[in-house]
C-alpha positions as CSV (number, residue, x, y, z in Angstrom):
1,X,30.5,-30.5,3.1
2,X,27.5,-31.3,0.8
3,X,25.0,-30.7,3.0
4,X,26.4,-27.1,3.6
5,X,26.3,-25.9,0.1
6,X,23.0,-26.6,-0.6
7,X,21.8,-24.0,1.6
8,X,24.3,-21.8,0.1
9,X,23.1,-22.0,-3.1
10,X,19.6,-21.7,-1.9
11,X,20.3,-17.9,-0.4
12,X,22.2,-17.1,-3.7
13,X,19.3,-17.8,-6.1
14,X,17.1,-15.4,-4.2
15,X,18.5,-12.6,-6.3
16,X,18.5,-9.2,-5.4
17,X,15.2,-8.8,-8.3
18,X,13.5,-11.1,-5.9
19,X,13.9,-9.4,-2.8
20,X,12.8,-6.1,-4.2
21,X,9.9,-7.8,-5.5
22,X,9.2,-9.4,-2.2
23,X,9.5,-5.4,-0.5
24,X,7.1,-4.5,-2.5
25,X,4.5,-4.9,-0.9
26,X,5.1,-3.5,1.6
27,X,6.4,-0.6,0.3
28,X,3.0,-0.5,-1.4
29,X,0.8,-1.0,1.8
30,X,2.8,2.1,3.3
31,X,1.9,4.2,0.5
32,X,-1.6,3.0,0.5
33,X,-1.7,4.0,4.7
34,X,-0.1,7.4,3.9
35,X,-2.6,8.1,0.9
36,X,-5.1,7.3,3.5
37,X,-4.2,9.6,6.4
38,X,-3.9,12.6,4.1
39,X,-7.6,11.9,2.5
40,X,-8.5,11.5,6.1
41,X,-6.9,14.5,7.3
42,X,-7.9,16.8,4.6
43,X,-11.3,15.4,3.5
44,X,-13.4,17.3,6.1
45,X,-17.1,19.4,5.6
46,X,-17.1,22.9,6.3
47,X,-18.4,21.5,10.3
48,X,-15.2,19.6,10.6
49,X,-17.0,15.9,9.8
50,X,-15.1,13.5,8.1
51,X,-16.5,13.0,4.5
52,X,-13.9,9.8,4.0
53,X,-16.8,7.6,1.8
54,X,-17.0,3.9,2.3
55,X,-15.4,3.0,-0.2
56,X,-12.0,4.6,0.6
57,X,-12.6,2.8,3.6
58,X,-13.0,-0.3,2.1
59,X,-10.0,0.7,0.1
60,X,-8.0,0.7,2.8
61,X,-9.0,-2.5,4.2
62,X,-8.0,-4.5,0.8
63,X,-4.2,-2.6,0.9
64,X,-4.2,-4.1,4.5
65,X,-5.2,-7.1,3.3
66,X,-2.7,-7.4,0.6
67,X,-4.5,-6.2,-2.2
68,X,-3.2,-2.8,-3.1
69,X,-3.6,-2.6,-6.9
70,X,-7.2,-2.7,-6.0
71,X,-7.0,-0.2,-2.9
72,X,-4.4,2.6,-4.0
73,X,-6.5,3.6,-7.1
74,X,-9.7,4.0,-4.9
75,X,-7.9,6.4,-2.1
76,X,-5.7,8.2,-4.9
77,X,-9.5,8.7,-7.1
78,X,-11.1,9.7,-3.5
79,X,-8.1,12.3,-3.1
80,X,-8.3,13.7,-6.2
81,X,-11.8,14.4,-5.7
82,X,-10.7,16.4,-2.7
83,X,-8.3,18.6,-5.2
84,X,-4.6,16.9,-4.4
85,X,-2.8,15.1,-7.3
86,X,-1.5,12.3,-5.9
């Protein structure tokens, strides 16, 4: 009987605080992607060239690495820029 109650009380002190902070995340790396596509759809020279600067790019890379309080600031900074209000 022990030995199931352990793992019991293992799911029932991740608390539903923790979960959300383990969503996170990846809510945050979905924003990040969305930012993304609408500087990439929208940030375009009056020839039709794509004038998404490197480091938006590299912006990107570090939300799909994980690090989106780095990346989400760069793209929203690089849309403003562009006019939008992120």
């Amino acid at each position: 009987m022990f030995r199931f109650l352990v793992p019991l009380g293992l799911l029932m002190a991740m608390s539903p605080a923790a979960r959300a902070q383990e969503q996170a995340p990846g809510a945050d790396r979905y924003r990040c992607e969305r930012l993304y596509a609408l500087l990439e759809r929208y940030a375009r020279s009056g020839e039709g060239q794509s004038t998404v600067t490197l480091d938006a790019r590299t912006a990107l890379q570090q939300c799909r690495a994980g690090d989106t309080a780095r990346g989400i600031p760069v793209i929203e900074k690089a849309l403003r820029a562009q006019g939008f209000k992120p």
